[in-house]
Structure formats: C-alpha cells, structure tokens
C-alpha positions as CSV (number, residue, x, y, z in Angstrom):
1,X,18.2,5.7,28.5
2,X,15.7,8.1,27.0
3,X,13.6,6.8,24.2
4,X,12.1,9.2,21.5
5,X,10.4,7.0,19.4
6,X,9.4,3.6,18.9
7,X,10.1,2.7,15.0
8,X,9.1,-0.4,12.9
9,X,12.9,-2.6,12.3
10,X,12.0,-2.7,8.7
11,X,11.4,1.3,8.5
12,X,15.1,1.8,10.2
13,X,16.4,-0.6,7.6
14,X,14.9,1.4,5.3
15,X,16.4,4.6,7.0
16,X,20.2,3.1,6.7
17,X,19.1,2.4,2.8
18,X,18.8,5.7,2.1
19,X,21.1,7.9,3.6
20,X,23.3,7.4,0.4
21,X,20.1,7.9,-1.8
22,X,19.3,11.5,-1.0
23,X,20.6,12.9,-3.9
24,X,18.7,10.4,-6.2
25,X,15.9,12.3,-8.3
26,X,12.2,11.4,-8.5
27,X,10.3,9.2,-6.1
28,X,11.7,5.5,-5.0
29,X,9.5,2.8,-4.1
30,X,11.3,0.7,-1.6
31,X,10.7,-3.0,-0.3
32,X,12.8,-4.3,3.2
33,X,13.2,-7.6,3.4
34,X,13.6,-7.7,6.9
35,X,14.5,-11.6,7.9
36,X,16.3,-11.9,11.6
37,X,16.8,-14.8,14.1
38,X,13.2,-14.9,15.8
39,X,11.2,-12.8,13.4
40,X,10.1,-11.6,10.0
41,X,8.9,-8.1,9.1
42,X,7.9,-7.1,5.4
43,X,7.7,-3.1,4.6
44,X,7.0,-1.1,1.5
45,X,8.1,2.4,1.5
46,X,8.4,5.6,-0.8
47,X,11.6,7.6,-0.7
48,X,11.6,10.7,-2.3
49,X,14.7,12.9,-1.7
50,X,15.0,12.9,2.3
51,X,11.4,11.8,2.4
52,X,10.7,8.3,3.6
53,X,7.3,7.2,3.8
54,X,5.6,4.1,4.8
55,X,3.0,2.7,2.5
56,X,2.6,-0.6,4.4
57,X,3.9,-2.9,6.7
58,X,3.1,-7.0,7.4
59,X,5.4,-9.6,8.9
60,X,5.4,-13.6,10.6
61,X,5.8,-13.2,14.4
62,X,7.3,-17.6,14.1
63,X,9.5,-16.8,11.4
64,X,13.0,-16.4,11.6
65,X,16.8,-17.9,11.2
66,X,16.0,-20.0,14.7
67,X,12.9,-21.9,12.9
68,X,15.5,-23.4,10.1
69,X,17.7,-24.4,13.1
70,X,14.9,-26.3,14.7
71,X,14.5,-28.2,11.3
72,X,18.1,-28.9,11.6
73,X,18.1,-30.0,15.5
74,X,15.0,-32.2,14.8
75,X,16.8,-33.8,12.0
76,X,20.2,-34.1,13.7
77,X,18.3,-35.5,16.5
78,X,16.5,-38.1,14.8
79,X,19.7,-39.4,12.6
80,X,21.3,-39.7,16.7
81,X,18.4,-41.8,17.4
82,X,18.4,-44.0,14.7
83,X,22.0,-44.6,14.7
84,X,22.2,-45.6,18.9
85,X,18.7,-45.9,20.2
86,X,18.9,-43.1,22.7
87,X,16.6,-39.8,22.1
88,X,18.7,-36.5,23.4
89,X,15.7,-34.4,23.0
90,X,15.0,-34.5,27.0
91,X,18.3,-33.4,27.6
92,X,18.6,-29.7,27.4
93,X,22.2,-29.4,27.8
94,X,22.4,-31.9,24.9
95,X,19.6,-29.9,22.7
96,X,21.8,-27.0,23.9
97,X,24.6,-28.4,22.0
98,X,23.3,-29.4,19.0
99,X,21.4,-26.3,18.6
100,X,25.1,-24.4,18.9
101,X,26.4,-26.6,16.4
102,X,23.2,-26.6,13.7
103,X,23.3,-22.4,13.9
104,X,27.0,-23.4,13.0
105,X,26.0,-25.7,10.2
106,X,23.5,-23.5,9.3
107,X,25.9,-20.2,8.3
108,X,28.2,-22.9,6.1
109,X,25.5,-23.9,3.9
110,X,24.9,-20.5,2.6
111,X,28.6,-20.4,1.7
112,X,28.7,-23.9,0.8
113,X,27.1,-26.7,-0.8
114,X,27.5,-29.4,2.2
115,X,28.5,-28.8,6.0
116,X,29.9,-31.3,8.5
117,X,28.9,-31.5,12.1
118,X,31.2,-33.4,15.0
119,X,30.1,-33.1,18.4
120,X,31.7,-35.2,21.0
121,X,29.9,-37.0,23.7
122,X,26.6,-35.5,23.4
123,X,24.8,-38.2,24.7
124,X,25.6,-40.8,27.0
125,X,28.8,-41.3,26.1
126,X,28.0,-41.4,22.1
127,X,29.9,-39.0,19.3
128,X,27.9,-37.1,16.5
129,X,29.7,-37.0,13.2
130,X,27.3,-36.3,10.2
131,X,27.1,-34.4,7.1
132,X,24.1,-32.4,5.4
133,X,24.2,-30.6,1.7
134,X,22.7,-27.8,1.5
135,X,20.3,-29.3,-1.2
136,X,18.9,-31.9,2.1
137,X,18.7,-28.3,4.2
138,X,16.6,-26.3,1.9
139,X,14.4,-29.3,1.3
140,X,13.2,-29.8,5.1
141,X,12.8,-26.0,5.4
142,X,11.0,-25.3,2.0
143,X,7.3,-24.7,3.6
144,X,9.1,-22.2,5.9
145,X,11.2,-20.5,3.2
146,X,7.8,-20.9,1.0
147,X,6.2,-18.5,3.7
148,X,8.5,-15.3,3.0
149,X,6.7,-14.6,0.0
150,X,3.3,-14.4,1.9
151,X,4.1,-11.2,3.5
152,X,5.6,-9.6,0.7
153,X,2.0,-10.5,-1.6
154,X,0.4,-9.0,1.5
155,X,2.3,-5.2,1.4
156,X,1.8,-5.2,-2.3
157,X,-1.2,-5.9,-2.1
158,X,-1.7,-3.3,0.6
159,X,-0.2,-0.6,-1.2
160,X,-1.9,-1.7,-4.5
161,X,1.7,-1.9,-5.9
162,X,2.6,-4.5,-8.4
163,X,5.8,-6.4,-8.0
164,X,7.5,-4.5,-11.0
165,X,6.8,-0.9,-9.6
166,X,9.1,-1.7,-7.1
167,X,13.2,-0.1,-8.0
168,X,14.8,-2.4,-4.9
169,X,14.2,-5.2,-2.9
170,X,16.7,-4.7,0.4
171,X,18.1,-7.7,2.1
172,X,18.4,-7.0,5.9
173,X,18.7,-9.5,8.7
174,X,21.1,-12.6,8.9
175,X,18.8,-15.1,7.7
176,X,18.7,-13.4,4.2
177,X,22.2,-14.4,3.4
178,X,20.7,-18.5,2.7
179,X,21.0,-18.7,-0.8
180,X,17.4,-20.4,-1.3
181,X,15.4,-17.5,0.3
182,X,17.3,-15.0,-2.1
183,X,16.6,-17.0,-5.3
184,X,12.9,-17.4,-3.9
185,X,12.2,-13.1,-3.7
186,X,14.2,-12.5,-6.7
187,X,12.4,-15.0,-9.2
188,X,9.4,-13.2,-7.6
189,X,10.3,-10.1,-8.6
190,X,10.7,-11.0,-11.8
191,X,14.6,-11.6,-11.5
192,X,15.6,-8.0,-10.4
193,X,19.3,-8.0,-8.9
194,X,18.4,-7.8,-4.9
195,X,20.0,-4.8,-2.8
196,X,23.0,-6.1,-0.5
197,X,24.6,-2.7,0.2
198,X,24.0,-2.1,3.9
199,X,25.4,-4.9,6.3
200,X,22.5,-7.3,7.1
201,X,23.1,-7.2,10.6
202,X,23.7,-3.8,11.1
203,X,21.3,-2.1,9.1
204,X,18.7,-2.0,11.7
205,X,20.7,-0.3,14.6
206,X,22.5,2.2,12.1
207,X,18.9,3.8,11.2
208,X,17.7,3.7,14.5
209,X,20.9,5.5,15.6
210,X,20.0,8.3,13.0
211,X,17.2,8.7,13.7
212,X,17.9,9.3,17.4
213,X,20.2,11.8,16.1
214,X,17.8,13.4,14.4
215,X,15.1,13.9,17.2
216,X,17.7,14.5,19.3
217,X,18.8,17.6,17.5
218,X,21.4,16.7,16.0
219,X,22.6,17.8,12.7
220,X,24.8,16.8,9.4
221,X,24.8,17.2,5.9
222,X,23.7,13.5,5.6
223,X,20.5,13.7,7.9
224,X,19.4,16.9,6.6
225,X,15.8,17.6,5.7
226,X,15.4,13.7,6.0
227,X,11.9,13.0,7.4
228,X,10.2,9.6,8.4
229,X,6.7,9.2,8.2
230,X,5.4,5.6,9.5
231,X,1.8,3.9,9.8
232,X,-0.7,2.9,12.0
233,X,-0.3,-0.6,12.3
234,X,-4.1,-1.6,12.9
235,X,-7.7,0.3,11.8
236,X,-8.8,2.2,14.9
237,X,-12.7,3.2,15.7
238,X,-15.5,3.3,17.9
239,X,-18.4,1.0,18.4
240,X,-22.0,1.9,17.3
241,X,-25.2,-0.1,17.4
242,X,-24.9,-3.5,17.3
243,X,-21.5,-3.6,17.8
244,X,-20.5,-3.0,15.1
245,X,-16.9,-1.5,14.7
246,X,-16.9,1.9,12.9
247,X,-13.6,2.6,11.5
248,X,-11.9,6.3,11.9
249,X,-8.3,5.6,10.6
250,X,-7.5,2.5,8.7
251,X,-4.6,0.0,9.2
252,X,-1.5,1.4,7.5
253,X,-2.8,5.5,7.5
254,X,0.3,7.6,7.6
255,X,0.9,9.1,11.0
256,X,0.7,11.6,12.3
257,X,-3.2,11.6,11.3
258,X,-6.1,13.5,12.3
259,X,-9.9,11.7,11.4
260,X,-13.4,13.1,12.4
261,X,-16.8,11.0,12.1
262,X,-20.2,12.6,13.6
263,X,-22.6,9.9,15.3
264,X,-26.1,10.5,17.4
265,X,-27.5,9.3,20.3
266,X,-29.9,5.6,19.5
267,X,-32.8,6.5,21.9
268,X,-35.1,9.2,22.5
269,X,-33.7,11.8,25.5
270,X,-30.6,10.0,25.8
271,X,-28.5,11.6,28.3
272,X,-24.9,10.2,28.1
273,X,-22.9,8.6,25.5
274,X,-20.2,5.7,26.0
275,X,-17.5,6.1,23.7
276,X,-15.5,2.5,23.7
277,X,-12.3,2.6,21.3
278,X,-11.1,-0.4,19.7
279,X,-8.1,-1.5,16.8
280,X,-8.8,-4.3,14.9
281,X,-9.4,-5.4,11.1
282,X,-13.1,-7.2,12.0
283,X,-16.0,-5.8,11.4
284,X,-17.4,-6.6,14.8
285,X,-16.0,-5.1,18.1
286,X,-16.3,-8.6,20.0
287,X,-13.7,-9.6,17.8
288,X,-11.2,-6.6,18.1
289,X,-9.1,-4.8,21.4
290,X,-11.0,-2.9,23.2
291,X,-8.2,0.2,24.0
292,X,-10.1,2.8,26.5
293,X,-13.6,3.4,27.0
294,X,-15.4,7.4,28.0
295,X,-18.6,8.8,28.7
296,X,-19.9,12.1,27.1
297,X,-22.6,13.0,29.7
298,X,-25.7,15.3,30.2
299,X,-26.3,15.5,26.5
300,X,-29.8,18.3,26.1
301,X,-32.8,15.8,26.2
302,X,-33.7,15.4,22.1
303,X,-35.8,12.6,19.7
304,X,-32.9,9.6,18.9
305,X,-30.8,10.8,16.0
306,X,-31.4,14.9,16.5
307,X,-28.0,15.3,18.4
308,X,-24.4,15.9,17.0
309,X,-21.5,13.9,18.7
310,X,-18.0,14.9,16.7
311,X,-15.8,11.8,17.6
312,X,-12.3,12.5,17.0
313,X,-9.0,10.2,16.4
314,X,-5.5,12.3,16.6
315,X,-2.4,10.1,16.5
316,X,0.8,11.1,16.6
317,X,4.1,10.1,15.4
318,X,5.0,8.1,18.4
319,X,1.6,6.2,17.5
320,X,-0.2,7.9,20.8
321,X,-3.9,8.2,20.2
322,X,-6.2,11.3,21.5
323,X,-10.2,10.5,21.0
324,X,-12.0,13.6,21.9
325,X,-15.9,14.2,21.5
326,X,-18.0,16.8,21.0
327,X,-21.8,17.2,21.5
328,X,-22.4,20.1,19.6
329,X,-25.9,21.3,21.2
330,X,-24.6,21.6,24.3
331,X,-21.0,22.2,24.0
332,X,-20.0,18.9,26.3
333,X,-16.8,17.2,25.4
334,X,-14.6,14.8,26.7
335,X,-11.2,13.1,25.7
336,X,-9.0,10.3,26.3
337,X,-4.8,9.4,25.6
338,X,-4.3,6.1,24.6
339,X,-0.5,5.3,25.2
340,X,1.8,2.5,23.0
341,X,2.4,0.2,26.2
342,X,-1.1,-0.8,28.2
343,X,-3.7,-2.2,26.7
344,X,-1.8,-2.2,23.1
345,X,-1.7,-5.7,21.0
346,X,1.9,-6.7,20.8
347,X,3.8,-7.5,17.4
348,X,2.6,-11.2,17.8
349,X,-0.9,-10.0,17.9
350,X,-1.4,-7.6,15.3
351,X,-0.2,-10.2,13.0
352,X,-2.6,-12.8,14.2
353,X,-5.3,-10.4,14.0
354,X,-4.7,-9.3,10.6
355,X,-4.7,-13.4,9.6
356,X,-7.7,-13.6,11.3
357,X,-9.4,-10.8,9.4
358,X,-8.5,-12.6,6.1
359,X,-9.2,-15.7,6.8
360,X,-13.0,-15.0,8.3
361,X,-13.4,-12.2,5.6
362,X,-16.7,-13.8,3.9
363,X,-18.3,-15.0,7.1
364,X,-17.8,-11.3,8.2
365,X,-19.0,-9.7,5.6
366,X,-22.6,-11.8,5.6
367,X,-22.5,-11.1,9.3
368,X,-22.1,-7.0,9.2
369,X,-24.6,-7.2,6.3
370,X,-27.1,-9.0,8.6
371,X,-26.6,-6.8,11.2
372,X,-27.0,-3.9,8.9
373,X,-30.7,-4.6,7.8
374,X,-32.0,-5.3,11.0
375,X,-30.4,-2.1,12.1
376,X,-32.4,-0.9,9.0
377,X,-35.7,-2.2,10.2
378,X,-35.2,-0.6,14.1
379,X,-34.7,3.0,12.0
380,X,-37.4,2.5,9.7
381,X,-39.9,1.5,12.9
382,X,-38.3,4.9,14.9
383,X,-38.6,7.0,11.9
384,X,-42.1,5.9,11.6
385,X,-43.7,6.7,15.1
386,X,-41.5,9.9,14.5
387,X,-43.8,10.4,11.2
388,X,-46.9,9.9,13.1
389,X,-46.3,12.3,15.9
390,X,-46.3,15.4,13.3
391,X,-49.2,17.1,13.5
392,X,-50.0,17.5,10.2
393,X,-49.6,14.0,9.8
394,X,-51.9,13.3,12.7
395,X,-54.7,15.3,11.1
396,X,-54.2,14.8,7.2
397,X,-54.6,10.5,7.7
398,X,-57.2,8.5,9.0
399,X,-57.6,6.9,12.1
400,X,-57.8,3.6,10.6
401,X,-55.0,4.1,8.6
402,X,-53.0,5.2,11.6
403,X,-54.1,2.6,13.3
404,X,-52.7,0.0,11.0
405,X,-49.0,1.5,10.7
406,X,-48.5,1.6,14.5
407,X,-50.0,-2.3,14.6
408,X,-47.3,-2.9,12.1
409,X,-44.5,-0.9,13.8
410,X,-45.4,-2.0,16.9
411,X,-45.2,-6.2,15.4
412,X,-42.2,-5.5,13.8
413,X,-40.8,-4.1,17.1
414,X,-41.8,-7.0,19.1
415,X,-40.6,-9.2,16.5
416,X,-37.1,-7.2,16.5
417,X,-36.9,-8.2,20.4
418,X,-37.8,-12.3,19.9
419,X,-35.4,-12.6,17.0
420,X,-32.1,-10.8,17.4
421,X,-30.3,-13.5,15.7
422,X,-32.8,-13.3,12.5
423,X,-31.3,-14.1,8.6
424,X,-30.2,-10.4,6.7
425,X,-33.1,-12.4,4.3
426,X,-35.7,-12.2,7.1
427,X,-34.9,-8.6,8.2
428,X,-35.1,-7.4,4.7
429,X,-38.7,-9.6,4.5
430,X,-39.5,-7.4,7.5
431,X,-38.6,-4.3,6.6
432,X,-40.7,-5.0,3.0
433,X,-43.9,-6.0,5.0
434,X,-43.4,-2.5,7.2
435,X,-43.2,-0.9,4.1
436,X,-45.8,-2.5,2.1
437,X,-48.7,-1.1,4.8
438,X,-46.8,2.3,5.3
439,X,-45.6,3.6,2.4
440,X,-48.7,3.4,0.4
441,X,-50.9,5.5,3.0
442,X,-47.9,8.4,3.4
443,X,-47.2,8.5,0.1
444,X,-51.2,9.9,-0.2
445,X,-51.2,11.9,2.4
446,X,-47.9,13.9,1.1
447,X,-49.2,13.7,-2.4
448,X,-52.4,15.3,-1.3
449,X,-51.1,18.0,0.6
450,X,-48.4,19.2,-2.2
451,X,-51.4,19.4,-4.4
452,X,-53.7,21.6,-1.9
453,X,-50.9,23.7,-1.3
454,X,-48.2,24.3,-4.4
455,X,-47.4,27.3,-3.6
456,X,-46.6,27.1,0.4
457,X,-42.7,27.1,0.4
458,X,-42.6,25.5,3.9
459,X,-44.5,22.3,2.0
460,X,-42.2,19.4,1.3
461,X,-43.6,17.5,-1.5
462,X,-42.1,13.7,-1.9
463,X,-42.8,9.9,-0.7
464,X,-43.0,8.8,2.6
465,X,-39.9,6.8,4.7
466,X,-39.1,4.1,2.7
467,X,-37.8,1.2,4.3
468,X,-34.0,2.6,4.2
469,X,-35.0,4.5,7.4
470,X,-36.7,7.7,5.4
471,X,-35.8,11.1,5.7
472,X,-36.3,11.0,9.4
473,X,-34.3,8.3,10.3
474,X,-31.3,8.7,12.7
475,X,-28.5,10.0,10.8
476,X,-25.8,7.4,10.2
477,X,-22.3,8.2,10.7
478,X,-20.8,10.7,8.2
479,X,-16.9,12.0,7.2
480,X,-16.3,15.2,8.7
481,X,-14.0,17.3,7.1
C-alpha cells in the first residue's frame, strides 16, 4: 500500500463532517470530539466552503473506551473476590473473559440504566452473576470522564476561541455514545445540541478515504475545491548560546510553512557553525528532541556577531522539515530533511511534552530569564574590548581610564567562568557594576568628540554600551521576512 499522507484522526473526522457542509456560507468553527478505544484526540478547526483548516490540536495518549473497562474488570474482579475468596487477576484467560464481558456491559449502559453480567466458570470452578447501574458505572469512572474536558480547555485556549464561538461540537469514536461523557461536553458548551451525524465509528476511515481520493487524483462534485490544511504538532528551532531553544515555527503553525531567523557566530574568527534542530515546548534544549544536527563551515574569519547566518525551517504538508543555512559573506550553505518516522516524538510523547511544558512553565520562565542576563553580561564584556580596540577610542581616553574598564571586563569575565550557575539577580548586579565604571568614561569621551566636531557627518554622537550589550553587541536573532 502506498501512503500519501499521514493526517491527524480528528482532522479526518473533521473531513467526513464536512463533505455535506460545502455549500454552507461564511466561515465554521469546528470542534472533533474524537474519543476511541485506546485514545483521545481533541481538534479545533475552521471550515469555510471546501476549506478546512486546523487551528489546534491536543489529546490524552491513556484515555480511551478500554480505561472505563478496566474500572469495570477491577470492580468485577474485586465483587469475585469478596464473594469466594479466590483473586482471578493472575489468570489471564480469566481477565480475558471478564474483560470480553465488561466491553459487553459497557455498550448496555449507554442504552440502559443497569446491565447484567453472567459468566460461567471463570474461576476455579465458581460462576459470576452480578449486576451494575449505570449510575455505579459513571461513578467509578468520573475522574476519567472528568479528564475529557482538559483537552478541549487546552484547543480553546490554543486557538484563543471561547466555548461559544464554536457552531458544532462533533461526536466521533465509540466511547462518545456513554451518555455521561455527552452530558459532560454539552453542559460545557453551554448546553449546545452536540453533532451525531456521521457514524462514530466510521467517521475517521471515511475522511481518510477522501482524502486519499483526493491526492490520488481523483475527482467528484463532492471533493471539489476541498482543501486540508493541518498543523505542526510541536514548536520547532535551533539552539543558540546557552542552550537555549530559539523557536522558528510554533506548535500548531499551519503547514505547509516557511520561517527565516538570522543568527551570528559567538566568538571572534569563528570558522564553522553547528546547527542542532530540536521540537519541543521548553525553553531549554536539554529538555526538548534533538531532530538532526549540521555544520556550516569555513565561515570568512570576522569579530563575534559581524557575520549573517540565515537559518531556515520549510515544512511541508506531509510534516517533512528542510533547515537550510546561509552565511551570507561568504555564500556557504548547507541543509538538512528531517523525515516524520526517525528520530520523531510519537503521539504518546508530544502529549507528555506539552504537559510538561505547562506544568514547569514558571520554573522555566525564571530559568530562560537567568540565562538571559548572564548572556547579557558576556555581550556587554565583548562589546566593550570591541569599544576599546577603536582607534579613536584608544586615543580620545586616558590610559588610566582604559585601564580601569579592561580590569573590570576582565573581573567580570573571570567571574562569568567561576559562576555559571549565578542568580538572574547577581548577573544583573554584574552587569550594573560593569556599567557603573564604563559608562561614565565613554559617555565623555563621545560627548567630547560630538562637540569638537558637529559638523563631521561620519561622527556618531550618543552614550556609550550600556549594559544591554550597546550598539556593538552581537546581534541577537531577528525575524526575516
């Protein structure tokens, strides 16, 4: 079998939906409820005319019809042992059983207010013949039907959509027909009649299949002009200094997308570049996946900062990432493919990672910020020396004052290298000593030579580097159109 494209279950759903709702007029906003045996998927969605796209996407990889059957085997299981002493659970043709019959049990409760279960000889010899209501069911299950909501708070909140901007909520999967989980997304959204017109269990296969017919060539009044534009399941960058993780194209950017960033080299005559890509929602790159790694090499000798390296992401609709860069001096480039299968998180990790990223949200935030100013101080210490090197510098300051800003440079250099673990409260401390003996001396020496020459056009009048890195100081990453 040839496969053309790998789409989200939720965004075929979403395909089936909408076949019948070409002809409406205006633009649709869409949520699948997408609610299977093993696993949950949540997807937001815009369709406008043949149009569907994606606005976000989030899901629980350990939620699905087969976790309320595990409620029911465990309390099945537990009545067997209290009613004949024995304990089936280490029997898996046993378990096998009563996991047949609680899927069983399971399917009548959302049809009916109580269920019976009669299994013969299941265990040593001893009958099963109980009854549950479907009151007792959605009781032991209500944390897990509790969690269905989570996702669907997460795409909203994604897609900065409120619950009442949305026209239809669209039940798809099997689990989805339990009465409890219905009444739970409709009071949500504010009581509005849930979608049930596409078969739960087929909905999924029946987009994918028209969409195959659609990339295949294939053509009919009902598929025509229809167009599916999906996301990028994770934000996807580059590391720069201190590891920290530089986002090109963020988590749930409409594919196919093209993003440019320029950077510069971090040391004086650097000659080659490592490029390592990584997806991830943390702001550090020791805590995201690390997809390829390149080198752009013999880079023309130049001070840190002077060179342009144009790094760009290019993915496509089958989610295949091209990062390419360009050192624009010399004209070197290089360029990587970064495929769906190796190296990629799987469904199960993307959603861990994106929990991950909420949960430590603070504790990143003080930790990029700390990494930040004492990036600060190492630019403000390079654009400095840079500062001092000038010739008319050189020759417009004293010796002594000269003197003391490359003692203090130097000191807050060495310190740089004992404390790389320092507070954001110390490095800021630092770089306010720095510029407490710098500034003051600088600022003279420009101030004086604007006044002897206020007419020179090639005289640039202002205040010296300020502790933000100054003028000089290597560029940071900027948006490239």
């Amino acid at each position: 079998m040839e496969v053309l494209r790998i789409i989200n279950e939720p965004t075929a759903a979403a395909i089936a939906y909408g076949m019948d709702k070409k002809a409406d007029k205006g633009e649709k906003v869409v949520l699948i409820f997408d609610l299977g045996g093993g696993t949950f998927d949540v997807t937001l969605l815009t369709i406008d005319g043949g149009i569907f796209e994606v606005k976000a996407t989030a899901g629980d990889t350990h939620l699905g019809g087969e976790d309320f059957d595990n409620r029911l085997v465990d309390y099945f299981a537990t009545e067997f042992k209290t009613r004949f002493g024995k304990d089936l659970r280490g029997n898996a043709r046993a378990v096998r059983r009563l996991r047949t019959a609680c899927e069983r049990v399971k399917r009548t409760l959302s049809s009916s207010a109580n269920a019976s279960i009669e299994i013969d000889a299941l265990y040593e010899g001893c009958d099963l013949f109980s009854k549950i209501t479907r009151a007792r069911f959605e009781e032991m299950c209500r944390d897990q039907f509790e969690r269905c909501l989570e996702p669907v708070k997460k795409v909203l909140q994604d897609a900065e959509t409120k619950p009442q901007d949305v026209h239809d909520v669209v039940l798809v999967g099997g689990s989805t027909r339990i009465p409890r989980i219905q009444q739970l997304v409709q009071n949500y959204f504010g009581g509005k009649e849930l979608n049930r017109s596409i078969n739960p269990d087929e909905a999924v296969a029946y987009g994918a299949a028209v969409q195959a017919h659609i990339l295949s060539g294939g053509r009919s009044e009902k598929t025509e002009g229809l167009l599916l534009l999906d996301v990028t399941p994770l934000s996807l960058g580059v590391e720069t200094a201190g590891g920290v993780m530089s986002v090109l194209i963020p988590r749930n950017s409409t594919v196919p997308i093209q993003k440019s960033q320029t950077f510069s080299t971090n040391a004086d005559n650097q000659r080659n570049v490592e490029i390592k890509v990584y997806e991830g929602e943390r702001p550090l790159v020791t805590q995201c996946q690390c997809l390829g790694t390149f080198t752009l090499t013999d880079i023309p000798p130049a001070p840190r900062g002077k060179p342009r390296i144009t790094v760009t992401f290019d993915v496509n609709t089958d989610g295949i990432l091209v990062v390419s860069a360009v050192e624009e001096m010399g004209g070197k480039t290089h360029a990587i493919t970064i495929t769906n299968d190796k190296g990629r998180l799987s469904k199960d990790q993307i959603e861990k990672m994106v929990h991950e990223a909420e949960q430590f949200a603070n504790e990143d935030r003080l930790n990029a910020e700390r990494i930040e100013a004492r990036n600060a101080v190492e630019n403000y210490t390079f654009s400095l020396r840079a500062t001092l090197s000038e010739p008319d510098v050189e020759a417009g300051i004293t010796l002594e004052d000269r003197q003391k800003i490359q003692a203090v440079v130097n000191a807050a250099a060495a310190w740089l290298d004992e404390n790389p673990e320092a507070t954001k409260e110390e490095y800021d401390a630092k770089n306010k000593e720095i510029e407490h003996v710098a500034h003051p001396i600088l600022s003279a020496f420009y101030i004086k030579r604007t006044m002897e020459r206020p007419h020179d056009p090639s005289t640039t009048g202002g205040a010296a580097p300020e502790g933000n890195g100054g003028a000089d100081a290597p560029p940071q990453p900027t948006d490239v159109d």
